[in-house]
C-alpha positions as a Markdown table, in Angstrom:
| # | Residue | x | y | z |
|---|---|---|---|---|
| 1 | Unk | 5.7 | -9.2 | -12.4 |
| 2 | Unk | 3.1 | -11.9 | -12.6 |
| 3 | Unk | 5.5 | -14.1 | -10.3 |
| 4 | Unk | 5.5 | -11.3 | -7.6 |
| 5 | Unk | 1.4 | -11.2 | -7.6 |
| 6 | Unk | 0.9 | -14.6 | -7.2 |
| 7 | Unk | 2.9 | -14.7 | -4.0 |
| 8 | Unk | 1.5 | -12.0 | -2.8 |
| 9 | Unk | -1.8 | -13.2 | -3.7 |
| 10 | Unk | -0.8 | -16.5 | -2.0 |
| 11 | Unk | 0.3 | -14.6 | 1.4 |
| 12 | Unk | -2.3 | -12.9 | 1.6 |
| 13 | Unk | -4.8 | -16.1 | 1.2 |
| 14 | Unk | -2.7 | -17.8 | 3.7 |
| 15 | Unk | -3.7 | -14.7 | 6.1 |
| 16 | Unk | -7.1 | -14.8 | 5.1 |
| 17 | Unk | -7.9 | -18.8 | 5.8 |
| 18 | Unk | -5.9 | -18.7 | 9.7 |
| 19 | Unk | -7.9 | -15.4 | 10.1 |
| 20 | Unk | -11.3 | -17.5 | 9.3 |
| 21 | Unk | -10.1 | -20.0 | 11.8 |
| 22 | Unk | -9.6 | -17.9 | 14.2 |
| 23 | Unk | -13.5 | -16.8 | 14.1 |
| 24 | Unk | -14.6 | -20.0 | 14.4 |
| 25 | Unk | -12.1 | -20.7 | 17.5 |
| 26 | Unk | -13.7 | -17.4 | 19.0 |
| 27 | Unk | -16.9 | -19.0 | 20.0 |
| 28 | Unk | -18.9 | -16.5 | 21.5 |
| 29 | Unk | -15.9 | -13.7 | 22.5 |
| 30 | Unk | -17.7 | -10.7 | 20.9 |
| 31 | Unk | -14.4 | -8.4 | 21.1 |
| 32 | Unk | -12.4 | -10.7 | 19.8 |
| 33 | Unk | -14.9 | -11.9 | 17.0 |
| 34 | Unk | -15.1 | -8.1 | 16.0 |
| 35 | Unk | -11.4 | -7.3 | 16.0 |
| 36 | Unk | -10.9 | -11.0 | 13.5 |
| 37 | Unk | -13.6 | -9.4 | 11.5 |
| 38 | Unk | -11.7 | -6.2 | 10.8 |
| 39 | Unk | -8.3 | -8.1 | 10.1 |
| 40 | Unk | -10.2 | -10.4 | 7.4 |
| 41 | Unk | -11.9 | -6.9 | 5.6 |
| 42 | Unk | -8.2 | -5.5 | 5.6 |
| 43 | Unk | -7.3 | -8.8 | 4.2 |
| 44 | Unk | -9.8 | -8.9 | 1.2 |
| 45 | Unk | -9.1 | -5.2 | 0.7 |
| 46 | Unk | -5.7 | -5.9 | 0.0 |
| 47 | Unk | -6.2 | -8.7 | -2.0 |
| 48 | Unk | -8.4 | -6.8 | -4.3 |
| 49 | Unk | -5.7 | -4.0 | -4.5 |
| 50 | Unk | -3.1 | -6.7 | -4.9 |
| 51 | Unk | -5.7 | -7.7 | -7.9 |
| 52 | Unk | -6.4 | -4.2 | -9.3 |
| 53 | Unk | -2.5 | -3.5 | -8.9 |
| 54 | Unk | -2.2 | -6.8 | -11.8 |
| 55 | Unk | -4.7 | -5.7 | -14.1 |
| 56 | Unk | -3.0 | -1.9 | -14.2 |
| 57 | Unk | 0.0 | -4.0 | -14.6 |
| 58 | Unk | -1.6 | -6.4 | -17.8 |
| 59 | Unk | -2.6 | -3.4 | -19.3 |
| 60 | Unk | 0.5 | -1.2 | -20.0 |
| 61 | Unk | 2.2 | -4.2 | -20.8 |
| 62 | Unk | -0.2 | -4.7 | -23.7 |
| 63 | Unk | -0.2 | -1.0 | -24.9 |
| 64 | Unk | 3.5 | -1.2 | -25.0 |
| 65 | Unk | 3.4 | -4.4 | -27.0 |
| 66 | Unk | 1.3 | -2.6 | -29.2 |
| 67 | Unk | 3.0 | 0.2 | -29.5 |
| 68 | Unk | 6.3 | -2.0 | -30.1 |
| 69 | Unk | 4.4 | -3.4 | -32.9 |
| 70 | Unk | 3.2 | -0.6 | -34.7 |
| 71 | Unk | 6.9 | 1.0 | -34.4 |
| 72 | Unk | 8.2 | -2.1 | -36.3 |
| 73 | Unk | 6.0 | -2.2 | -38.4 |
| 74 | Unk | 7.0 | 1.5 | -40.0 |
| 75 | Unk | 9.1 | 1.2 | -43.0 |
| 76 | Unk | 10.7 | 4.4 | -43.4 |
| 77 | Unk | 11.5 | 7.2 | -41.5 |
| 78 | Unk | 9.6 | 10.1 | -40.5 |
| 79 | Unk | 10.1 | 13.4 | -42.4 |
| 80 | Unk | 6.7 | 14.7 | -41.9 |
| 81 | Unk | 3.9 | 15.2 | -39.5 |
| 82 | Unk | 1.4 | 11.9 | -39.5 |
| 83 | Unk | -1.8 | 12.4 | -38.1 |
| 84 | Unk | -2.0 | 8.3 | -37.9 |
| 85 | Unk | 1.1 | 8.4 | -35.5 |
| 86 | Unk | 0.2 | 11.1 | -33.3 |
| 87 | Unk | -3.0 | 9.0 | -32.9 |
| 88 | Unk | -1.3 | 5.8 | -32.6 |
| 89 | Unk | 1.1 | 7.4 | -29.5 |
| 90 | Unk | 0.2 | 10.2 | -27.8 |
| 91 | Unk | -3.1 | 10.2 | -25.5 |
| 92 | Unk | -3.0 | 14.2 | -24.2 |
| 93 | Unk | -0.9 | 17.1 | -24.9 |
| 94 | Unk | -1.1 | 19.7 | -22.0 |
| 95 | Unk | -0.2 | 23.6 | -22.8 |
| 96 | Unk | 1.3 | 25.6 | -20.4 |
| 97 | Unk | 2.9 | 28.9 | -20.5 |
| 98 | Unk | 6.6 | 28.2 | -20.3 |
| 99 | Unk | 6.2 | 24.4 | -21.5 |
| 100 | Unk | 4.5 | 21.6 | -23.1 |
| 101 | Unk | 3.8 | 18.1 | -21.4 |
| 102 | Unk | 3.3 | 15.5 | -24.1 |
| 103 | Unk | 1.9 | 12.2 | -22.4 |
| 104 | Unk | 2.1 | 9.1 | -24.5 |
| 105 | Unk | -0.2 | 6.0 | -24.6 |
| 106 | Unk | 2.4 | 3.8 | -23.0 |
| 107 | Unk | 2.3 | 6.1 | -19.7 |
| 108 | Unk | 5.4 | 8.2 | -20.4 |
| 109 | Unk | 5.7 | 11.9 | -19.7 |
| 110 | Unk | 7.9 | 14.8 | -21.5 |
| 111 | Unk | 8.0 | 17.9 | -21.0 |
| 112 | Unk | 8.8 | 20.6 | -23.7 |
| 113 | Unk | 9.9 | 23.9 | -23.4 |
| 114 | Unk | 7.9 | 26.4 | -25.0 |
């Protein structure tokens, strides 16, 4: 994953610098200026998605690994309901009528007939 940002990260730079040299080839070409202008803010939008997109990215990596963790770290097996693992994994349980949608921590939706 990391691998795939950074080249896109690094194409999109690559854009970005040729589209700044462009503005300064422009000289005083008002049309042209403004339509460099709008291909360099599409640039640095994307490269801030590109950059949000990552961090998303980081973060369910670490919940898993978290998640992992705890899991491994449980010694025997569940007979009982545990308020401290229905903490530990589950962020929101939605009631409808004909079913149950039980989304964990880690991103991961199931749904269970009522």
């Amino acid at each position: 994953m990391n691998g795939d940002t950074d080249e896109r990260l690094a194409a999109v730079d690559k854009a970005l610098a040729e589209k700044q040299a462009e503005l300064l080839e422009a000289g005083k070409d008002q049309s042209g200026i403004d339509e460099i202008g709008d291909a360099i803010i599409s640039l640095r939008e994307e490269r801030q998605d590109i950059l949000t997109e990552a961090a998303m990215n980081t973060e369910l990596i670490e919940k898993l690994e978290d998640l992992t963790t705890f899991l491994d770290e449980q010694t025997e097996a569940l007979t009982e309901y545990s308020e401290a693992m229905v903490r530990r994994l589950i962020a929101r349980i939605t009631v409808y009528e004909e079913k149950m949608t039980v989304e964990f921590k880690s991103g991961l939706e199931i749904d269970v007939d009522a």
